[in-house]
ROVEXVO-418497 format. One record per residue: y, z, x of N, C-alpha, C, O in turn. Coordinates in pm, 1 decimal, padded with zeros to 6 digits. Each point is the difference from the previous one (the first is absolute). Layout:
REM residues N
         ny         nz         nx        cay        caz        cax         cy         cz         cx         oy         oz         ox
          Y          Z          X          Y          Z          X          Y          Z          X          Y          Z          X
...
***
This chain:
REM residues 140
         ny         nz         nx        cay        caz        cax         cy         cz         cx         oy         oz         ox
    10157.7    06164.2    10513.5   -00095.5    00106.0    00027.7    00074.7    00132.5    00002.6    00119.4    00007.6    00029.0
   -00183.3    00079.2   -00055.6    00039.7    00170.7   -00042.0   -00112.7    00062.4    00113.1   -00122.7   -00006.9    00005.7
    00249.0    00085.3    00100.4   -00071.8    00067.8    00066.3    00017.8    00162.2    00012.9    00108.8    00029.9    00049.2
   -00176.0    00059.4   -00076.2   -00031.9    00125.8   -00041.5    00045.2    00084.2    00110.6   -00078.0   -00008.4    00094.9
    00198.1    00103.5   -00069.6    00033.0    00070.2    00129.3   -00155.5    00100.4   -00037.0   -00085.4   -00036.6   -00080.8
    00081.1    00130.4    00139.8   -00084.2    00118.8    00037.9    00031.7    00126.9   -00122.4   -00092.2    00069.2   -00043.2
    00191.1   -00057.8    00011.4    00031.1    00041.1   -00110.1   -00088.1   -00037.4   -00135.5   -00094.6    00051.3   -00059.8
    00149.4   -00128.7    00049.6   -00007.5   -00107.1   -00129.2   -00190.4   -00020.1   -00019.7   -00061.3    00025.1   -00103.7
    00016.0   -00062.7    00200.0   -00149.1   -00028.6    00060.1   -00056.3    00122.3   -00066.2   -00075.1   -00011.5   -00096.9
    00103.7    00110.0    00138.2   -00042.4    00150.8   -00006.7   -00020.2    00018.3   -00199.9   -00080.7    00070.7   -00060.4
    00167.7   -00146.7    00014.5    00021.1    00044.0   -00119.3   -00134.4   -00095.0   -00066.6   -00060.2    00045.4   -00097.3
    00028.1   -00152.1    00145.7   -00055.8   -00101.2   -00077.9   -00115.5    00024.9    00082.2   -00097.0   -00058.5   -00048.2
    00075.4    00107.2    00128.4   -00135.0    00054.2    00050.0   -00047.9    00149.1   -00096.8   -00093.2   -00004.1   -00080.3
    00144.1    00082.1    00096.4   -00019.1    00076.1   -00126.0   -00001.1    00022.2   -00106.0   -00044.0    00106.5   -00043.3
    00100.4   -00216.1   -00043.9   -00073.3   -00073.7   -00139.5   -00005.8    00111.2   -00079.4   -00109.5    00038.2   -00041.3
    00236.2    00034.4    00006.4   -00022.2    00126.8   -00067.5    00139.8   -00005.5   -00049.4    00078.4   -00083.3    00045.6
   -00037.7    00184.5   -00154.0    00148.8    00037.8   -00039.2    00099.4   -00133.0   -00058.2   -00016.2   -00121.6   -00011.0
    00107.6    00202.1   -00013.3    00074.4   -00055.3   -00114.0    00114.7   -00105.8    00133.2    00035.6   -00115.2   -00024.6
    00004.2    00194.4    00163.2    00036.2   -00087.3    00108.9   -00091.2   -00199.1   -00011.6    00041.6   -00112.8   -00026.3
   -00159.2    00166.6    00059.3   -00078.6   -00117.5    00028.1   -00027.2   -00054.8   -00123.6   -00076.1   -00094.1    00021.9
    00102.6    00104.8   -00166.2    00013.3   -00078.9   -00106.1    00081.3   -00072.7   -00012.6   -00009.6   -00113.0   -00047.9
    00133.5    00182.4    00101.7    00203.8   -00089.2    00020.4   -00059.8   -00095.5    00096.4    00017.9   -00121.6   -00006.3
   -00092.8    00184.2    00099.7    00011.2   -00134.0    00139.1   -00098.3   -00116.9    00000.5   -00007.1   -00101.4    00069.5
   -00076.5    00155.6   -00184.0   -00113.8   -00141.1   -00015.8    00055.3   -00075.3   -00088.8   -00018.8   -00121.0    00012.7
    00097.3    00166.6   -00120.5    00042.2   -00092.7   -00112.6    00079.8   -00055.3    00070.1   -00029.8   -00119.0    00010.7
    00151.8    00155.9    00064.3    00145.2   -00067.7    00093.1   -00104.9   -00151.6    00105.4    00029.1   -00116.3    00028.0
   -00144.1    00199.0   -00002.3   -00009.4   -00123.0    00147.0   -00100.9   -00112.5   -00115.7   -00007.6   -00119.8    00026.9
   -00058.5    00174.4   -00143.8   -00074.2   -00119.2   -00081.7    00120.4   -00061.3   -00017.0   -00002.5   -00097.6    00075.0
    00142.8    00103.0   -00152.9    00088.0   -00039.0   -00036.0    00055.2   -00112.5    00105.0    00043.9   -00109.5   -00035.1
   -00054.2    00156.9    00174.8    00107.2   -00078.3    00046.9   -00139.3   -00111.3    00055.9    00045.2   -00073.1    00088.2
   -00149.8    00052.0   -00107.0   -00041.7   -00109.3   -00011.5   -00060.8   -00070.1    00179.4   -00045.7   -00114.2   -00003.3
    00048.5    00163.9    00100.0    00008.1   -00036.7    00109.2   -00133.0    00049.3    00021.7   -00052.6    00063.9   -00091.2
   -00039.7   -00093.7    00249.6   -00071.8    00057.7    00069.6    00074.1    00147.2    00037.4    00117.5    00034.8    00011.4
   -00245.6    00032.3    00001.5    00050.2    00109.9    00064.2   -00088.3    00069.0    00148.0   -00110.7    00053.3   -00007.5
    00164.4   -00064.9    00093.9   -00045.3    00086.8    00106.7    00081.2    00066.7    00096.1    00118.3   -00026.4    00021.7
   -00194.7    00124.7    00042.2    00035.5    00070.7    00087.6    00026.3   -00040.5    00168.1    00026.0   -00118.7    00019.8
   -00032.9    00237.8    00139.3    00035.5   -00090.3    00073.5   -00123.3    00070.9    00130.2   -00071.6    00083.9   -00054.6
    00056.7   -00092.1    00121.5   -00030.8    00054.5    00097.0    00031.5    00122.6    00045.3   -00087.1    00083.9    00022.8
    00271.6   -00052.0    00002.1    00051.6    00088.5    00016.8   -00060.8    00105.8   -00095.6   -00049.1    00097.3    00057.2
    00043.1   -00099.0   -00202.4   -00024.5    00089.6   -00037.0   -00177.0    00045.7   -00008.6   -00035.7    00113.9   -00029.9
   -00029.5   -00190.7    00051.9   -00132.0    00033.6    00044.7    00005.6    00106.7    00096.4   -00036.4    00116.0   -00019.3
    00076.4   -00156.3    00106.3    00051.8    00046.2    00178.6    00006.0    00166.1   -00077.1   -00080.9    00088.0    00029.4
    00208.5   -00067.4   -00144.9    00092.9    00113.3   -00020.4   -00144.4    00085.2   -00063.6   -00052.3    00098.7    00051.6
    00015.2   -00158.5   -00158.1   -00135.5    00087.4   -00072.0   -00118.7    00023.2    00097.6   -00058.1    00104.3    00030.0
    00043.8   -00202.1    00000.8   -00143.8    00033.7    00127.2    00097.4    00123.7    00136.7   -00064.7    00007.6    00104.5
    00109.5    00020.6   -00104.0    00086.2    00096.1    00093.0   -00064.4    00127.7   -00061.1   -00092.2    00074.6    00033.2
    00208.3   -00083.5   -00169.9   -00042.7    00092.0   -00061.9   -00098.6    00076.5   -00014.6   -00002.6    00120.8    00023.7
   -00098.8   -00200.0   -00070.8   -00190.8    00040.5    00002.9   -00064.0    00049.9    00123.9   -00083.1    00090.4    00007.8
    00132.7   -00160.9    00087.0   -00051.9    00005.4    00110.6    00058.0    00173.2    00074.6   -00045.5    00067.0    00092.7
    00149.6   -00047.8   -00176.1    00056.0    00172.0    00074.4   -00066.1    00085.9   -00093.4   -00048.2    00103.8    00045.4
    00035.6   -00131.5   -00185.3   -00056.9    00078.3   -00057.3   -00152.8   -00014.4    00077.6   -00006.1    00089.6    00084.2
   -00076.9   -00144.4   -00084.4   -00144.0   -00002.5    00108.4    00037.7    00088.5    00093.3   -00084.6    00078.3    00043.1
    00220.5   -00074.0    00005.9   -00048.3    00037.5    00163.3    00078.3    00185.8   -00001.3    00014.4    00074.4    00097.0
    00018.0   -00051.3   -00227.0    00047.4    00134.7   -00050.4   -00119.9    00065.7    00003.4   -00027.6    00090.4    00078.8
   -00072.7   -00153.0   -00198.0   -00064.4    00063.3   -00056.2   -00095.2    00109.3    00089.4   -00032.3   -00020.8    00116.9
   -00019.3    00183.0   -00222.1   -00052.3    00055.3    00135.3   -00099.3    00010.1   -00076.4   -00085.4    00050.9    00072.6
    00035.6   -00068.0   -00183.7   -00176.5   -00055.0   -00050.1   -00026.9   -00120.9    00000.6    00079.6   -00093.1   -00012.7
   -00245.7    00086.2    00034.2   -00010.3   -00123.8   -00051.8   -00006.6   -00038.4   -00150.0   -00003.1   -00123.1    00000.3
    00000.5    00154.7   -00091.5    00009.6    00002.7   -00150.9    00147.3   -00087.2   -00002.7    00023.5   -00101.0   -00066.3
    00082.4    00184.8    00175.4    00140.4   -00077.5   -00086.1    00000.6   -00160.0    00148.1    00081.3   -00092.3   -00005.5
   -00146.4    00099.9    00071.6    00021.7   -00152.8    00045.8   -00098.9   -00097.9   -00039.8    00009.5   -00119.6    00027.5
   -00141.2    00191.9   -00117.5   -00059.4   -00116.1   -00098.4    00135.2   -00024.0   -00103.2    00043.5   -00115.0    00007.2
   -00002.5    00165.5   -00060.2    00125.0   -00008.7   -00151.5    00093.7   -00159.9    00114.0    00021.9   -00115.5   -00036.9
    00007.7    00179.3    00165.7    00099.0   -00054.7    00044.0   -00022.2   -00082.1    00029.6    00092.5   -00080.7   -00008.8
   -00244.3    00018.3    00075.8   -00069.3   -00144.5    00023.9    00011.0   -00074.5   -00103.8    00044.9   -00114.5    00005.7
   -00103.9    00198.7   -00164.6    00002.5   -00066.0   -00102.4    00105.2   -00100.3   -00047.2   -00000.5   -00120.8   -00023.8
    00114.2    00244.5    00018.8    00127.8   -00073.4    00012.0    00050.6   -00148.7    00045.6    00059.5   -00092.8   -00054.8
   -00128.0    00125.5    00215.8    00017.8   -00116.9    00104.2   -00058.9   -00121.4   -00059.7    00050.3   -00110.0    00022.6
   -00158.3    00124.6   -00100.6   -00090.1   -00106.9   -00044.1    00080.4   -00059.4   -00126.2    00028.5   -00117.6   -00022.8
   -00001.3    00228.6   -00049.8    00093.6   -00088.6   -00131.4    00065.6   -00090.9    00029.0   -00002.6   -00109.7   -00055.7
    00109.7    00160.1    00198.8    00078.0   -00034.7    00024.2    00010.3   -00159.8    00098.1    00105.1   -00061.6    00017.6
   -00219.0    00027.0    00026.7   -00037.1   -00079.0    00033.9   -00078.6   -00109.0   -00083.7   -00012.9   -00109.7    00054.4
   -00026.5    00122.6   -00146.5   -00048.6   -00062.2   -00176.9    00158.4   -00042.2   -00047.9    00034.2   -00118.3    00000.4
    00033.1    00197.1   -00030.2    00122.4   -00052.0   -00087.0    00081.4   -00108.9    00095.9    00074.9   -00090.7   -00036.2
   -00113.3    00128.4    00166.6    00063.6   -00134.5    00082.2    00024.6   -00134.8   -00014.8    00092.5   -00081.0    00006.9
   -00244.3    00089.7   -00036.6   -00066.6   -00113.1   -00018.3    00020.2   -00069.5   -00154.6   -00012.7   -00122.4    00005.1
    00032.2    00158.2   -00097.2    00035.1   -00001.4   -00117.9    00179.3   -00089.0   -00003.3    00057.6   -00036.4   -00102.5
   -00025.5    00027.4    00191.7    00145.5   -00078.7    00017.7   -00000.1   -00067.9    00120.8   -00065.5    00035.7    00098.0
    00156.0   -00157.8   -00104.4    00052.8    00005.7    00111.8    00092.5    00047.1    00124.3    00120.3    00010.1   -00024.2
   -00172.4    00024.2    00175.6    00089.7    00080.2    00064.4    00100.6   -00091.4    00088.3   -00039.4   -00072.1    00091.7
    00135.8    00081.2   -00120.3    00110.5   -00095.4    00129.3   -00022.2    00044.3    00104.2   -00018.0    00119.9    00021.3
    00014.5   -00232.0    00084.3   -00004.6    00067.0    00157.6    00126.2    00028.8    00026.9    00090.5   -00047.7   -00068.4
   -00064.6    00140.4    00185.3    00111.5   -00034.4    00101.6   -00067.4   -00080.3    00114.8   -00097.3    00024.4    00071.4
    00195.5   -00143.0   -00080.0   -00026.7   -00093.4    00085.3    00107.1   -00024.1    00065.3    00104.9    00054.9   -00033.5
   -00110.1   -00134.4    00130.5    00132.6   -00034.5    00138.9    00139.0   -00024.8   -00159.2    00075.0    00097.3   -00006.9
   -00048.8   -00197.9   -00091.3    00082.2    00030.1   -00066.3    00075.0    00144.0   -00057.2    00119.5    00029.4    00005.0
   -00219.1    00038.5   -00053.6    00047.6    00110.0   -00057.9    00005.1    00120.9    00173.5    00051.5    00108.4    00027.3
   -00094.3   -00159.4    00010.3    00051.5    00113.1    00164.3    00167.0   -00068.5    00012.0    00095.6    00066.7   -00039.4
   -00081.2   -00177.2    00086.2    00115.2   -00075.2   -00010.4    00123.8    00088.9   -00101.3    00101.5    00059.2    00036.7
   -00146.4   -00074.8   -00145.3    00060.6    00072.2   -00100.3    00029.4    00178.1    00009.0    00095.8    00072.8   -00025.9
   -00236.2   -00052.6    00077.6    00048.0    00136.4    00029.7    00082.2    00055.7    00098.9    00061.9    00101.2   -00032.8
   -00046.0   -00148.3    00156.7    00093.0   -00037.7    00087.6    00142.0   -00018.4   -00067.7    00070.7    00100.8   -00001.6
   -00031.7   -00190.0   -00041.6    00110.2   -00038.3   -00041.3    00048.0    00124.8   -00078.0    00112.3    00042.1    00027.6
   -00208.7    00041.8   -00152.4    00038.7    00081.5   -00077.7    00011.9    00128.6    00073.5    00069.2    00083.6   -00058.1
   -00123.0   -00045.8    00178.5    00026.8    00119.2    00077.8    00122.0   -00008.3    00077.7    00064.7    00091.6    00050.6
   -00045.8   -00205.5   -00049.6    00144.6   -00017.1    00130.9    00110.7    00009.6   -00138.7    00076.8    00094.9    00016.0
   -00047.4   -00183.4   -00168.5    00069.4    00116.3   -00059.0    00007.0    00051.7   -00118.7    00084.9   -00021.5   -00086.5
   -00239.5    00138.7    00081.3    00028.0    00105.2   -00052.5   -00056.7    00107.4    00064.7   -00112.8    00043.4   -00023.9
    00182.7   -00003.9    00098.2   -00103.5    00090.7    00172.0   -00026.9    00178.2   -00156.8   -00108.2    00055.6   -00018.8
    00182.4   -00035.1   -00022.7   -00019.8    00131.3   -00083.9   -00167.2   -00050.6   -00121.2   -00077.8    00090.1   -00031.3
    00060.3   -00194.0   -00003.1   -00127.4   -00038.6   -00110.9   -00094.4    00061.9    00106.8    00025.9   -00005.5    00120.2
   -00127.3    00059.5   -00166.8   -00175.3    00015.4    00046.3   -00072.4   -00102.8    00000.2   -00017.6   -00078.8   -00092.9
   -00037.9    00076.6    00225.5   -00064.3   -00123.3    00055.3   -00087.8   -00069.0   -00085.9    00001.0   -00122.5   -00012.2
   -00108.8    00231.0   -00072.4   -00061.0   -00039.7   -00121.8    00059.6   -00107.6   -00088.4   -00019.6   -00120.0   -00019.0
    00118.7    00235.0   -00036.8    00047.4   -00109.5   -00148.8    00074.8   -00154.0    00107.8   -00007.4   -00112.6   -00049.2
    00050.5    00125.8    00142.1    00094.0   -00154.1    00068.9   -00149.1   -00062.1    00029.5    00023.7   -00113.3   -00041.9
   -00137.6    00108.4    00077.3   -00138.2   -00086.5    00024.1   -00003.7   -00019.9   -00160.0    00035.4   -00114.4   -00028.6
   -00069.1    00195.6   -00088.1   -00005.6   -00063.4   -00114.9    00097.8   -00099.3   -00030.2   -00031.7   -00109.5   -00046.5
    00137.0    00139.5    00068.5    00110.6   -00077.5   -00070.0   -00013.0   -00114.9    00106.3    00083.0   -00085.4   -00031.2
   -00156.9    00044.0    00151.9    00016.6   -00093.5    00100.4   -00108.7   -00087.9   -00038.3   -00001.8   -00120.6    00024.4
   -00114.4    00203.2   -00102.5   -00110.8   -00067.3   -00037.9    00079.1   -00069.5   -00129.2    00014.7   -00116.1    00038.1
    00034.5    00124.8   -00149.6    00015.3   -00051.5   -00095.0    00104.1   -00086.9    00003.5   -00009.0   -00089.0   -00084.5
    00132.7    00084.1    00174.7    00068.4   -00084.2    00067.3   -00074.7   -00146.1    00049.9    00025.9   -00115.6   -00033.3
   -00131.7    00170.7    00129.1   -00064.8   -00112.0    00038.8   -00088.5   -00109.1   -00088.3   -00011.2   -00121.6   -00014.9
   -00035.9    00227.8   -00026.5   -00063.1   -00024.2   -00123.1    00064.3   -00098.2   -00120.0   -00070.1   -00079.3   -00062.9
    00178.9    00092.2    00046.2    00068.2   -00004.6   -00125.2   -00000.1    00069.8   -00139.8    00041.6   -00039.3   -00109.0
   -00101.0    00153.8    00147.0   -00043.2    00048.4   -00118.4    00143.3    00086.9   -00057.6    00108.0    00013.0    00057.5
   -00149.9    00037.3   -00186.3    00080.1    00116.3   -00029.2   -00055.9    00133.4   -00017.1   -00104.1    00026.4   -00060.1
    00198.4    00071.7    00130.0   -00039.8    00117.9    00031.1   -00020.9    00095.2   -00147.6    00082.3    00002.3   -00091.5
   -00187.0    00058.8    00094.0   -00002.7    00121.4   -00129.6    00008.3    00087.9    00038.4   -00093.9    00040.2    00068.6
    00209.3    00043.8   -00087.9    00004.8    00119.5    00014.9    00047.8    00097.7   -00082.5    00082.4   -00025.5   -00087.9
   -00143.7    00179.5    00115.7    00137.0    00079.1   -00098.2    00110.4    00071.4    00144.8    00084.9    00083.6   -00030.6
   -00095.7   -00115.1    00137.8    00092.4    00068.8    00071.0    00066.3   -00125.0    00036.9   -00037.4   -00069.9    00094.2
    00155.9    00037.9   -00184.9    00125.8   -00161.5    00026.8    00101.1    00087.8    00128.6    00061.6   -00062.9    00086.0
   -00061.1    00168.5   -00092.3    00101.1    00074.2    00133.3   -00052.7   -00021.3    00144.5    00068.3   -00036.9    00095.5
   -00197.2    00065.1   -00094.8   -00106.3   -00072.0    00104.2    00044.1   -00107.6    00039.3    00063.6    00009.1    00105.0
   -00072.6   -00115.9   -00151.0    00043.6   -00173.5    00044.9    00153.1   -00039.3   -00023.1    00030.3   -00117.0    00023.1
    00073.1    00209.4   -00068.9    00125.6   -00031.4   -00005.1    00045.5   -00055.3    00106.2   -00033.9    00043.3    00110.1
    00113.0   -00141.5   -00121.8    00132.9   -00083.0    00080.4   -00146.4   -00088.8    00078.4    00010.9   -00027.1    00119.6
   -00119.3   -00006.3   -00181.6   -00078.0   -00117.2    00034.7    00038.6   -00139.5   -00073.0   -00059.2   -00022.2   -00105.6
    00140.3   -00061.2    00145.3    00051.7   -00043.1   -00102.6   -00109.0   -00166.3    00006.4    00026.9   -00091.2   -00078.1
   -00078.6    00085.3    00123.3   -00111.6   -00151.2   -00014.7   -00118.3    00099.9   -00082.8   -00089.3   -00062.5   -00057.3
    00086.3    00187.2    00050.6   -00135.6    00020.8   -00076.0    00023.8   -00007.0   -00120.9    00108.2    00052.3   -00026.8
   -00165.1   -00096.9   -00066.2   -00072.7    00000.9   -00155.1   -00066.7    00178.2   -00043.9   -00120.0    00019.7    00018.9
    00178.0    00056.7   -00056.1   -00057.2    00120.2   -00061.5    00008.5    00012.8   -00183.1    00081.5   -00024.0   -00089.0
   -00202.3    00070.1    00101.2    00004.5    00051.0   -00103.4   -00035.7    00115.0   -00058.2   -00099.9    00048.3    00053.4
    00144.6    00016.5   -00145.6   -00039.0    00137.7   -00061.8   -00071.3    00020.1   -00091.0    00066.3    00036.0   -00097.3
   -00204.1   -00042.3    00071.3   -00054.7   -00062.3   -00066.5    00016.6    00125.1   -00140.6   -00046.2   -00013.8   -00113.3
    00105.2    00101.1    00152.6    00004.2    00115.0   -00128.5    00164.4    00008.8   -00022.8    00050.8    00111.0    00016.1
    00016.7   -00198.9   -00044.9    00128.4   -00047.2   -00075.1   -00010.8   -00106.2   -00105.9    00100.7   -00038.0   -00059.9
***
């Protein structure tokens, strides 16, 4: 299984450009399921949710609900990995040692650990010196 950091997600959710042509042909190629995780739900629904709570018309928090709604449709369209007591386990272990990584990307990389999956990403500096994770770059 191929699991999509927040990055990567972003690209194949927007289904546009010559980026997301490299990354659909690379992940048809490598032949696996592909999904995403929770964590990065968590990261995009954040997102949406500040733009809503910016906004000072209502015109731009219909755009921004809208958003919310896509964004809750394409969810559903894959499968999402939980973090579950394993991948907490994991995340634990990966905070005690790499205390400098962002809590974000160490829960992804704890989800796909647990998981067994392999990671897609284009930021490999992000998950460096993870050495049980599986990454990949899917635009090399």
């Amino acid at each position: 299984m191929l699991l999509l950091d927040t990055d990567t997600l972003t690209i194949v959710q927007n289904a546009e450009g010559s980026l997301y042509g490299r990354l659909k042909a690379r992940l048809d190629a490598e032949g696996d399921d592909v999904a995403t995780s929770i964590v990065s739900f968590e990261e995009q629904v954040r997102g949406w949710l500040a733009l809503i709570a910016r906004a000072k018309r209502p015109e731009q928090q219909l755009v921004a609900y809208r958003q919310l709604h896509e964004l809750l449709a394409d969810f559903q369209t894959r499968p999402v990995l939980r973090f579950d007591e394993r991948a907490l386990r994991e995340f634990a272990r990966l905070r005690r040692e790499h205390r400098r990584a962002g809590s974000m990307d160490l829960k992804i990389a704890a989800v796909a650990i647990a998981s067994d999956a392999t990671l897609v990403t284009r930021n490999i500096s992000d998950f460096a010196g993870i050495g049980e994770l599986r990454v990949l770059d899917p635009l090399k």
